[in-house]
mmCIF file of the N, C-alpha and C atoms, coordinates in Angstrom:
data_MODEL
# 
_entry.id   MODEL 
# 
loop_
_atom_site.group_PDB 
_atom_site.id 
_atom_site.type_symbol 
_atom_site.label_atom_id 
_atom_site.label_alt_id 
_atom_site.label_comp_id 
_atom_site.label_asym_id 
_atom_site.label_entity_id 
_atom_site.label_seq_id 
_atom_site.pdbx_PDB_ins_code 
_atom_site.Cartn_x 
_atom_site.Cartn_y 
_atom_site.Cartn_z 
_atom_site.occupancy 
_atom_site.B_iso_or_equiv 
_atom_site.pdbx_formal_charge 
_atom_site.auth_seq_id 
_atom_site.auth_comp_id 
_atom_site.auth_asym_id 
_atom_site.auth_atom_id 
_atom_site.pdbx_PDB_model_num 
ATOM 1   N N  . UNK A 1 1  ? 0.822  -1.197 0.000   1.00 0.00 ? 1  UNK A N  1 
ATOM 2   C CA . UNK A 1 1  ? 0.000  0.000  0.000   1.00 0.00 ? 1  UNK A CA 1 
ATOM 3   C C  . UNK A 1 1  ? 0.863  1.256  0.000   1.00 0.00 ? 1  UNK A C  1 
ATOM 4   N N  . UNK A 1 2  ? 2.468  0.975  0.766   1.00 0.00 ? 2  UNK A N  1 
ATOM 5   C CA . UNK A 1 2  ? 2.762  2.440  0.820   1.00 0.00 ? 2  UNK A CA 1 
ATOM 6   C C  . UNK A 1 2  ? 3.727  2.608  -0.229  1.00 0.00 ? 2  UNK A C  1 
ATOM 7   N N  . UNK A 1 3  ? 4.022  1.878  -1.268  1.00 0.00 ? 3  UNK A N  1 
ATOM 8   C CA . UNK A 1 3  ? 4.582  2.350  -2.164  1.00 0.00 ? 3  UNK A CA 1 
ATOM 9   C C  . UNK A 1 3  ? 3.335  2.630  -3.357  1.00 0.00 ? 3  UNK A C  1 
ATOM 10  N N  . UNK A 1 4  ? 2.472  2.108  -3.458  1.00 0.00 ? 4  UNK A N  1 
ATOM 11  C CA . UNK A 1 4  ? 1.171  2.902  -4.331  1.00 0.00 ? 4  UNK A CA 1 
ATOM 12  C C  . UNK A 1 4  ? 0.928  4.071  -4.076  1.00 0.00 ? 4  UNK A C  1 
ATOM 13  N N  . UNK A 1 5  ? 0.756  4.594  -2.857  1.00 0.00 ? 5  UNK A N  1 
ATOM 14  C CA . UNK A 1 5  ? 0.533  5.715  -2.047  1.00 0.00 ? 5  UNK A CA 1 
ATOM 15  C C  . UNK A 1 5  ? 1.640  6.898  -2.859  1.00 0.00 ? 5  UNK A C  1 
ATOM 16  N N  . UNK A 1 6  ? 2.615  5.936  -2.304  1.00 0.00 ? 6  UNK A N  1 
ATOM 17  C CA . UNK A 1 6  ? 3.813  7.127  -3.165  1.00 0.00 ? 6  UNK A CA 1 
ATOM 18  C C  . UNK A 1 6  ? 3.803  7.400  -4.533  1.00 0.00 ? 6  UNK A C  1 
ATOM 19  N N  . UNK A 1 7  ? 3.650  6.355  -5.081  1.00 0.00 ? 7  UNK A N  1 
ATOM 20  C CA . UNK A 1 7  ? 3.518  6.451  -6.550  1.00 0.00 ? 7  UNK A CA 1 
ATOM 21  C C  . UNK A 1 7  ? 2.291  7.750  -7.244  1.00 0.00 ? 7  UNK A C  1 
ATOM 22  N N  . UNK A 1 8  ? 1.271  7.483  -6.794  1.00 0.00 ? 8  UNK A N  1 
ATOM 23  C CA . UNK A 1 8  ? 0.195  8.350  -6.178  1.00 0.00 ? 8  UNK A CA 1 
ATOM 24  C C  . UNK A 1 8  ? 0.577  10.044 -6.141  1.00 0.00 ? 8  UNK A C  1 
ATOM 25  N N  . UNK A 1 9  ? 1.084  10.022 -5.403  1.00 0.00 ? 9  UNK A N  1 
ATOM 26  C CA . UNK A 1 9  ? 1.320  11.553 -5.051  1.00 0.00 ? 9  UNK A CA 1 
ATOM 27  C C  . UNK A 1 9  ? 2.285  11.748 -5.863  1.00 0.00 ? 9  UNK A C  1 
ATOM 28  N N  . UNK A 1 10 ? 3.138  10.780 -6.636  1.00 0.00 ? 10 UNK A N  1 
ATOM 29  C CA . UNK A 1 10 ? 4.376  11.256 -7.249  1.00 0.00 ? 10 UNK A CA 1 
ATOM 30  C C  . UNK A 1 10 ? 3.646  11.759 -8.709  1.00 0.00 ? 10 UNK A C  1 
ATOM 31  N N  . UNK A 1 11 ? 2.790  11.299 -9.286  1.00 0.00 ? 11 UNK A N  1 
ATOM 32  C CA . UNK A 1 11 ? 1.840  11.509 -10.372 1.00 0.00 ? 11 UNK A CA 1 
ATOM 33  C C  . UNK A 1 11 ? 1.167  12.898 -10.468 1.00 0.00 ? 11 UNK A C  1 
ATOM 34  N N  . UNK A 1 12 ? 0.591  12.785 -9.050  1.00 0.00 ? 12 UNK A N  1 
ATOM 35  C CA . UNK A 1 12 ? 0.028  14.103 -8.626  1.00 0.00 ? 12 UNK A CA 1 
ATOM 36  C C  . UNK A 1 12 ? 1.214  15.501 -8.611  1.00 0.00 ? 12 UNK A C  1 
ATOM 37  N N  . UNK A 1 13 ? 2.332  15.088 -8.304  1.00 0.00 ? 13 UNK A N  1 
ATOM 38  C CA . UNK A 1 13 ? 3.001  16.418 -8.368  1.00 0.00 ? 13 UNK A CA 1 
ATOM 39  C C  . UNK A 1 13 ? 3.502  16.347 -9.285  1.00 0.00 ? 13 UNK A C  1 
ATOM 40  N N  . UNK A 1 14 ? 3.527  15.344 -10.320 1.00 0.00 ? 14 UNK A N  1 
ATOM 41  C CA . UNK A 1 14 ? 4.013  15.539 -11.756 1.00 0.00 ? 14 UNK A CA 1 
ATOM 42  C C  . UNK A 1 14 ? 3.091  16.366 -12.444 1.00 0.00 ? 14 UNK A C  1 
ATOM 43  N N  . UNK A 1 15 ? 2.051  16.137 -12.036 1.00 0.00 ? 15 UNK A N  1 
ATOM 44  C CA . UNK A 1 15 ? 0.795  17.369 -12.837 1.00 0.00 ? 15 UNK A CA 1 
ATOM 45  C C  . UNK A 1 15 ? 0.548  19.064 -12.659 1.00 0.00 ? 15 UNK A C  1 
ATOM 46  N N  . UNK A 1 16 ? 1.164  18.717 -11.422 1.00 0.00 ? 16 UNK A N  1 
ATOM 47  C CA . UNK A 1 16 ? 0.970  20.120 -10.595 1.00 0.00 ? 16 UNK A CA 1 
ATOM 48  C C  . UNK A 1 16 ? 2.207  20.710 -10.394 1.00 0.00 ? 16 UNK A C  1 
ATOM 49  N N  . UNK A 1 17 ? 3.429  20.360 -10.897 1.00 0.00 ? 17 UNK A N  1 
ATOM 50  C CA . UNK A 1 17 ? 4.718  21.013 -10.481 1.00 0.00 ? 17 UNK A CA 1 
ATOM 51  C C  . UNK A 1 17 ? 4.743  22.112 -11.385 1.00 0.00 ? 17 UNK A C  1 
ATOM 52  N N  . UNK A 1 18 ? 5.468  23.002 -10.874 1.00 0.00 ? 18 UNK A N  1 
ATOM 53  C CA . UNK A 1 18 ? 5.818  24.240 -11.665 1.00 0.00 ? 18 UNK A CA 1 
ATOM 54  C C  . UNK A 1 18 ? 7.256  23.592 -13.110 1.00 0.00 ? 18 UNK A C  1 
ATOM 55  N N  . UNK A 1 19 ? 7.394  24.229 -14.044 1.00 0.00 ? 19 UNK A N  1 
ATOM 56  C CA . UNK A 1 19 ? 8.592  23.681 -14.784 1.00 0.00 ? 19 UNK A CA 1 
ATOM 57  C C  . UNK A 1 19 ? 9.583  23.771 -14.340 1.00 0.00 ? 19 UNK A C  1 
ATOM 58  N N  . UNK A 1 20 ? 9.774  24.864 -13.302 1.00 0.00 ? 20 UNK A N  1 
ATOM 59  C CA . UNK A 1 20 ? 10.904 25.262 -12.130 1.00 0.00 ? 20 UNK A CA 1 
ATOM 60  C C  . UNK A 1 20 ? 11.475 24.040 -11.533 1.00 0.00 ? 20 UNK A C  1 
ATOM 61  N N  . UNK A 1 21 ? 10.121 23.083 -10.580 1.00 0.00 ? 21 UNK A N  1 
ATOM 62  C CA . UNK A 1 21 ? 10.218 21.920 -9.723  1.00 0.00 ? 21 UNK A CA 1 
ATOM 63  C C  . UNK A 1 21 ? 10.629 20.901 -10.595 1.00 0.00 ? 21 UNK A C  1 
ATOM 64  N N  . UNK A 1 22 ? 10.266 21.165 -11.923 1.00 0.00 ? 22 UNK A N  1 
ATOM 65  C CA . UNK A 1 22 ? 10.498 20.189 -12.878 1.00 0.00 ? 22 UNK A CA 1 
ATOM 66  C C  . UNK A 1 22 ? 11.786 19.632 -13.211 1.00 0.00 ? 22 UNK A C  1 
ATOM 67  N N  . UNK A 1 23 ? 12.309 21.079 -13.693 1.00 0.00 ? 23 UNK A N  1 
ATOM 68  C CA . UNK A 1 23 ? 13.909 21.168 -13.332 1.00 0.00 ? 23 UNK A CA 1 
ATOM 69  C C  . UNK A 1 23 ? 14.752 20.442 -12.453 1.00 0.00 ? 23 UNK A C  1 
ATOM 70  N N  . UNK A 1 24 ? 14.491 21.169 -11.334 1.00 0.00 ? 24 UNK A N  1 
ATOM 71  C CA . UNK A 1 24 ? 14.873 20.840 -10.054 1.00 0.00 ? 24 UNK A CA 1 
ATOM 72  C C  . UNK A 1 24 ? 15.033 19.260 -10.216 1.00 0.00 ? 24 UNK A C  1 
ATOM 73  N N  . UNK A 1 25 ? 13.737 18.841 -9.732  1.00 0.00 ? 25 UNK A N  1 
ATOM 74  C CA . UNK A 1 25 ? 13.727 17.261 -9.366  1.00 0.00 ? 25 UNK A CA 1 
ATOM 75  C C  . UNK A 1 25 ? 14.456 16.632 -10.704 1.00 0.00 ? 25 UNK A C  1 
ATOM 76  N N  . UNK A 1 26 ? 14.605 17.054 -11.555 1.00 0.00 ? 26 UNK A N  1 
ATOM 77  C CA . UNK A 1 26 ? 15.292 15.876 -12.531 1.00 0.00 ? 26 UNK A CA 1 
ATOM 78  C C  . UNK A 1 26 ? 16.603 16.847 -12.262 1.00 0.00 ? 26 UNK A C  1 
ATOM 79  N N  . UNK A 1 27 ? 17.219 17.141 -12.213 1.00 0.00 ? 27 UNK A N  1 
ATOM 80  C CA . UNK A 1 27 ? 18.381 17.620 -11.867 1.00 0.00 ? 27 UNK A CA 1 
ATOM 81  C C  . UNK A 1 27 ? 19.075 16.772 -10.240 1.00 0.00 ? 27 UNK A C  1 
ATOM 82  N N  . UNK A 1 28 ? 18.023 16.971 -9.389  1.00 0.00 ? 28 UNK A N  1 
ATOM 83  C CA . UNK A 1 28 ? 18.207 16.093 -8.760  1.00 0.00 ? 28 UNK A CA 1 
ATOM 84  C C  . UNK A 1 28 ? 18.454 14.694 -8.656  1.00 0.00 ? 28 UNK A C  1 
ATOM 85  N N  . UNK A 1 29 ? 17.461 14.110 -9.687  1.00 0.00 ? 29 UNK A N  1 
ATOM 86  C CA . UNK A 1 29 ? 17.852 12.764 -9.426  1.00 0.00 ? 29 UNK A CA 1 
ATOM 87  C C  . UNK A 1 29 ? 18.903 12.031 -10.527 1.00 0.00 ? 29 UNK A C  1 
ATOM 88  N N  . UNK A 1 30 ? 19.699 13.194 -11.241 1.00 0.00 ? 30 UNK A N  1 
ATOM 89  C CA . UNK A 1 30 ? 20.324 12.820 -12.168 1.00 0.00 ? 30 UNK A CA 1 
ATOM 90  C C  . UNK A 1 30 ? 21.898 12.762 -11.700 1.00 0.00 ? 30 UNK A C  1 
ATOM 91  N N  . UNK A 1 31 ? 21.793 13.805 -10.825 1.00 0.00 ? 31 UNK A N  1 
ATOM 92  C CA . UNK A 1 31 ? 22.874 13.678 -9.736  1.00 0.00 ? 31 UNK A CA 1 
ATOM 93  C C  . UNK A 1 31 ? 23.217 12.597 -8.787  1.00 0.00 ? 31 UNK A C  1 
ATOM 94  N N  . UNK A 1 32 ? 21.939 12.076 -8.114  1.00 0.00 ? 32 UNK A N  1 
ATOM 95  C CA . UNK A 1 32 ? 22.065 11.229 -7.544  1.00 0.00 ? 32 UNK A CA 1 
ATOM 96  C C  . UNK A 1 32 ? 22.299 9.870  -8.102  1.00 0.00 ? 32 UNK A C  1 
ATOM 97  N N  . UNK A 1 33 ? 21.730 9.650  -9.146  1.00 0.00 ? 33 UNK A N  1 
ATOM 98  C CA . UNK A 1 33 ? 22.059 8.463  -10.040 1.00 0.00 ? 33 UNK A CA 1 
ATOM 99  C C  . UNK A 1 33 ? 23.210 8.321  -10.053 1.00 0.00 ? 33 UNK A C  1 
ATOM 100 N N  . UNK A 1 34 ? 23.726 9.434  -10.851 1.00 0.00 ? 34 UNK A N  1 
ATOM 101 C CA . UNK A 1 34 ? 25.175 9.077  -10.849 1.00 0.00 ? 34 UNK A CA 1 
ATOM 102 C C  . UNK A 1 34 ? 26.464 9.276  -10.358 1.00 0.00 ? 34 UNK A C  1 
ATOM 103 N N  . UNK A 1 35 ? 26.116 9.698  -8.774  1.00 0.00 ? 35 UNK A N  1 
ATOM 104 C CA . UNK A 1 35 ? 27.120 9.903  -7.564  1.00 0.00 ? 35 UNK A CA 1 
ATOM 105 C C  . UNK A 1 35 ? 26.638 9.301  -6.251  1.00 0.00 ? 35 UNK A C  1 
ATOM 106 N N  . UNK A 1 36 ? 25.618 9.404  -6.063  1.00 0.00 ? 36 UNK A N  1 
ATOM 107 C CA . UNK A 1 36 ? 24.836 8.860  -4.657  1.00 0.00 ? 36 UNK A CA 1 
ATOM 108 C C  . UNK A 1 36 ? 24.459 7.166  -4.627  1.00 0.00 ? 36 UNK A C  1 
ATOM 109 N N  . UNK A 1 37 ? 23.395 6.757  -5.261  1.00 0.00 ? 37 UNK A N  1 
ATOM 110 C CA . UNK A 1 37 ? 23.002 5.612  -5.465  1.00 0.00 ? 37 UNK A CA 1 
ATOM 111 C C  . UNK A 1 37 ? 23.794 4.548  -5.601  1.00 0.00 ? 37 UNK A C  1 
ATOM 112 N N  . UNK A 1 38 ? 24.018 3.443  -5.209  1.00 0.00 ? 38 UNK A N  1 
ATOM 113 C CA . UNK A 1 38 ? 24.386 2.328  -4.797  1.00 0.00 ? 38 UNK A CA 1 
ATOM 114 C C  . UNK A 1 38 ? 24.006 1.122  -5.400  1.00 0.00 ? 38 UNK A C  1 
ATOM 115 N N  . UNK A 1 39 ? 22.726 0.936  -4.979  1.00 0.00 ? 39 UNK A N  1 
ATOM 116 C CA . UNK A 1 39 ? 21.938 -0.060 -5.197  1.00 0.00 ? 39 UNK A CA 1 
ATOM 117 C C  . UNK A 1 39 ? 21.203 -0.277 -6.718  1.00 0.00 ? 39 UNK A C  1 
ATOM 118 N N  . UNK A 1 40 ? 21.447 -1.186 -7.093  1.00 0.00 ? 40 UNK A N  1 
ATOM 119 C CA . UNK A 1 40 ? 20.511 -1.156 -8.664  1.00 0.00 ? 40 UNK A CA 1 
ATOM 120 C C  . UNK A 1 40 ? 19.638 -1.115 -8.651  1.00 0.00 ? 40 UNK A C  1 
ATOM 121 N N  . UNK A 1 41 ? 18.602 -1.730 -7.573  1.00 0.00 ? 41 UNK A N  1 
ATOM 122 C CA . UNK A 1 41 ? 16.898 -1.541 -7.639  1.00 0.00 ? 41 UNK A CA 1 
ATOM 123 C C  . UNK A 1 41 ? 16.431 0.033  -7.286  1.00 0.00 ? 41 UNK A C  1 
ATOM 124 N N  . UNK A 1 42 ? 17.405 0.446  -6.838  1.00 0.00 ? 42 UNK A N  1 
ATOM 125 C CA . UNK A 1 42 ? 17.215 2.517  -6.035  1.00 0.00 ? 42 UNK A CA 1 
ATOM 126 C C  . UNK A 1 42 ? 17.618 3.134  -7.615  1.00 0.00 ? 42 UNK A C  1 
ATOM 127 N N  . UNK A 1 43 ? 18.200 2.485  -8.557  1.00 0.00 ? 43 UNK A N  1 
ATOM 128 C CA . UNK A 1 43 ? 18.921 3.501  -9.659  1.00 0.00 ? 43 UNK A CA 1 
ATOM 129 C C  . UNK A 1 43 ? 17.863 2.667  -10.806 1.00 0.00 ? 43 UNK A C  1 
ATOM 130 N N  . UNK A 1 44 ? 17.562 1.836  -10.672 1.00 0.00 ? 44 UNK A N  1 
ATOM 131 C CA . UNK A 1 44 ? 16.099 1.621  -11.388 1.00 0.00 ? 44 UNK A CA 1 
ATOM 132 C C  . UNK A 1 44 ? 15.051 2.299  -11.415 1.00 0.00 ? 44 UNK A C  1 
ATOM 133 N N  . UNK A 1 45 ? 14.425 2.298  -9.781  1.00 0.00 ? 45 UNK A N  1 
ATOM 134 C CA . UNK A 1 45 ? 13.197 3.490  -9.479  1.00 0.00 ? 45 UNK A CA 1 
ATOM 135 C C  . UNK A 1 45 ? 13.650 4.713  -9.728  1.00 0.00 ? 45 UNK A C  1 
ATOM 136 N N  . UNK A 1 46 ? 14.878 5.145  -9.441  1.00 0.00 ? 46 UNK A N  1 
ATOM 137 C CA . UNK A 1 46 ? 15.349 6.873  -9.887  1.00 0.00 ? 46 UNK A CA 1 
ATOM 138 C C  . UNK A 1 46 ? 14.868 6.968  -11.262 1.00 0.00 ? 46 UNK A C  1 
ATOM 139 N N  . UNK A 1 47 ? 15.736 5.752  -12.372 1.00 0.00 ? 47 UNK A N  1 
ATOM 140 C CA . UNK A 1 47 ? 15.653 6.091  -13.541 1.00 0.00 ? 47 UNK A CA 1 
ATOM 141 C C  . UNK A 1 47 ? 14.291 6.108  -14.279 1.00 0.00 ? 47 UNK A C  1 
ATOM 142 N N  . UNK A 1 48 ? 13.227 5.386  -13.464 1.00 0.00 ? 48 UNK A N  1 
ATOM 143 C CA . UNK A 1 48 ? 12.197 5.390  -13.893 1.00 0.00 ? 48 UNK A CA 1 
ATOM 144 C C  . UNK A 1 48 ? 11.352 6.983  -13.835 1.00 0.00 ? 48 UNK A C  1 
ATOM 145 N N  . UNK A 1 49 ? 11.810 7.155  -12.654 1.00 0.00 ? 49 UNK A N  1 
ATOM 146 C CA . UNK A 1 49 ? 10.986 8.450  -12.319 1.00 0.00 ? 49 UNK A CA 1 
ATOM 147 C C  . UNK A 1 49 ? 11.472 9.351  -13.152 1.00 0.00 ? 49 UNK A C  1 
ATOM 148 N N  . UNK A 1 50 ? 12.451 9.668  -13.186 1.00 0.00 ? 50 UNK A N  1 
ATOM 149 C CA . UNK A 1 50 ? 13.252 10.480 -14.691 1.00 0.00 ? 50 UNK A CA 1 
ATOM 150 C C  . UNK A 1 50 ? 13.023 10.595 -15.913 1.00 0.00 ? 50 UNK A C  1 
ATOM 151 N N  . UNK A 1 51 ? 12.501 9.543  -15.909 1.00 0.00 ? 51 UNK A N  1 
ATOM 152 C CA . UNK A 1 51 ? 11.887 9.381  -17.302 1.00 0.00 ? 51 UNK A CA 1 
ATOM 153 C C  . UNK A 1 51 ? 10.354 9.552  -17.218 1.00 0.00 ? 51 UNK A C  1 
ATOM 154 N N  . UNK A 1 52 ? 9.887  9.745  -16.401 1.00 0.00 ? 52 UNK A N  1 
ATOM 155 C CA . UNK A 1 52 ? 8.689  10.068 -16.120 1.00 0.00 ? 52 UNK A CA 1 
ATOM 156 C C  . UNK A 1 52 ? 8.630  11.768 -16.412 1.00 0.00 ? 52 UNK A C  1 
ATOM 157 N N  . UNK A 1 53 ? 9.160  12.263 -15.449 1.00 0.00 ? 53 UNK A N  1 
ATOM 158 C CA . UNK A 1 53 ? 9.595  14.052 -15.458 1.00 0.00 ? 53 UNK A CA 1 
ATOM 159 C C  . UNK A 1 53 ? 10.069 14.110 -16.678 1.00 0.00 ? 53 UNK A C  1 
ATOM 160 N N  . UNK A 1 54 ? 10.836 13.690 -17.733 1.00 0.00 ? 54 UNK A N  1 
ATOM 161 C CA . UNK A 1 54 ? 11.466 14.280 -18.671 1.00 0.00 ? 54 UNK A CA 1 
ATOM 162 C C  . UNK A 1 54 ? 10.532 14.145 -19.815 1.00 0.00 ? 54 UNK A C  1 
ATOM 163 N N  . UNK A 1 55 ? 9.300  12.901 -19.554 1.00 0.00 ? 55 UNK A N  1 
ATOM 164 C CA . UNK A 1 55 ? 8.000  13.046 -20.655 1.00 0.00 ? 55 UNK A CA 1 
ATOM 165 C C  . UNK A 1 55 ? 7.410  13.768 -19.950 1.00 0.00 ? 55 UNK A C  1 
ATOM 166 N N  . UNK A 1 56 ? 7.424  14.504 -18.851 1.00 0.00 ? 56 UNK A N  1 
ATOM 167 C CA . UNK A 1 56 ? 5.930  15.533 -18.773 1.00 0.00 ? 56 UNK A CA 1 
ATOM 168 C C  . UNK A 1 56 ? 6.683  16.418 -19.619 1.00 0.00 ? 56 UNK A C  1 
ATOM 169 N N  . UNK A 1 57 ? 8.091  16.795 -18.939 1.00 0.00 ? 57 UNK A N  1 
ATOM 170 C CA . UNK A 1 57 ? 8.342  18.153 -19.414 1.00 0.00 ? 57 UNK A CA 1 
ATOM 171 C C  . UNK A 1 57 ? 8.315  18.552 -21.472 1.00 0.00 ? 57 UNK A C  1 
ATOM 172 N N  . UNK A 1 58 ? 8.592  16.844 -21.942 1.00 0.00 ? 58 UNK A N  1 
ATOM 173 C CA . UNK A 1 58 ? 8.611  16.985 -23.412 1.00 0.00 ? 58 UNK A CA 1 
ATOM 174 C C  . UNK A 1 58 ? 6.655  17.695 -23.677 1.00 0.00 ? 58 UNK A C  1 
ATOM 175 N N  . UNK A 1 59 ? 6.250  16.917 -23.265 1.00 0.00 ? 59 UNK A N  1 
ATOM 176 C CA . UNK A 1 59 ? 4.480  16.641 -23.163 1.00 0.00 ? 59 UNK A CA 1 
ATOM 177 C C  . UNK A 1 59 ? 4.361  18.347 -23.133 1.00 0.00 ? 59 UNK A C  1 
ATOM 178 N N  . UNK A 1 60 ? 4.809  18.928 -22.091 1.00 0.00 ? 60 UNK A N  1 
ATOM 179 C CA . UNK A 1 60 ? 4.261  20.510 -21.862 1.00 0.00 ? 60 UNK A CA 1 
ATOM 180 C C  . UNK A 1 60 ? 5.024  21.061 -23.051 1.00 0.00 ? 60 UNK A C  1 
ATOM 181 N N  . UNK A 1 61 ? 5.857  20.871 -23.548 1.00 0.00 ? 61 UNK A N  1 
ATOM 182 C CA . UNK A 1 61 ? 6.963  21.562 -25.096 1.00 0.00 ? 61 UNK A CA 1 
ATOM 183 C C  . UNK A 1 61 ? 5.929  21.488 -25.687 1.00 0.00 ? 61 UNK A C  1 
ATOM 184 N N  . UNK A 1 62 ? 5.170  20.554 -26.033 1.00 0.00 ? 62 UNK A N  1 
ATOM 185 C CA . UNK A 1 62 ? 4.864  19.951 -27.000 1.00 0.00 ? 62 UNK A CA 1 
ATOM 186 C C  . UNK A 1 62 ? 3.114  20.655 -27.296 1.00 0.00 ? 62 UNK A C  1 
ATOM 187 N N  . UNK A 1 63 ? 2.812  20.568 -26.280 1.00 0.00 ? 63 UNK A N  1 
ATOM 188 C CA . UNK A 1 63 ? 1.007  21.614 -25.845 1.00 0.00 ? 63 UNK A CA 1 
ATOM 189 C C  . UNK A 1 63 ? 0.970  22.624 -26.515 1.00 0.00 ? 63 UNK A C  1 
# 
């Protein structure tokens, strides 16, 4: 349940983020991918989410 939950709200602020936050968070986790992260299943979910943010942000180009 609590990773649906997350997933959830992560959707939700993909809709509602400013392009600013947009930035941000993929900047963030692009960093972390490739200095922080460790684990392959943590640099899986990063990379997923990344690719999530980087089709909204194409998606809003694209509107």
């Amino acid at each position: 349940m609590g990773a649906i939950f997350d997933m959830k709200a992560f959707f939700r602020w993909l809709e509602t983020s400013s392009e600013r936050e947009l930035l941000q968070r993929r900047d963030q986790l692009q960093h972390a991918i490739e200095h922080k992260f460790t684990e392959s299943s943590v640099i899986t979910d990063a990379k997923y989410l990344l690719k999530e943010i980087e089709q909204e942000m194409l998606a809003r180009t694209m509107r």
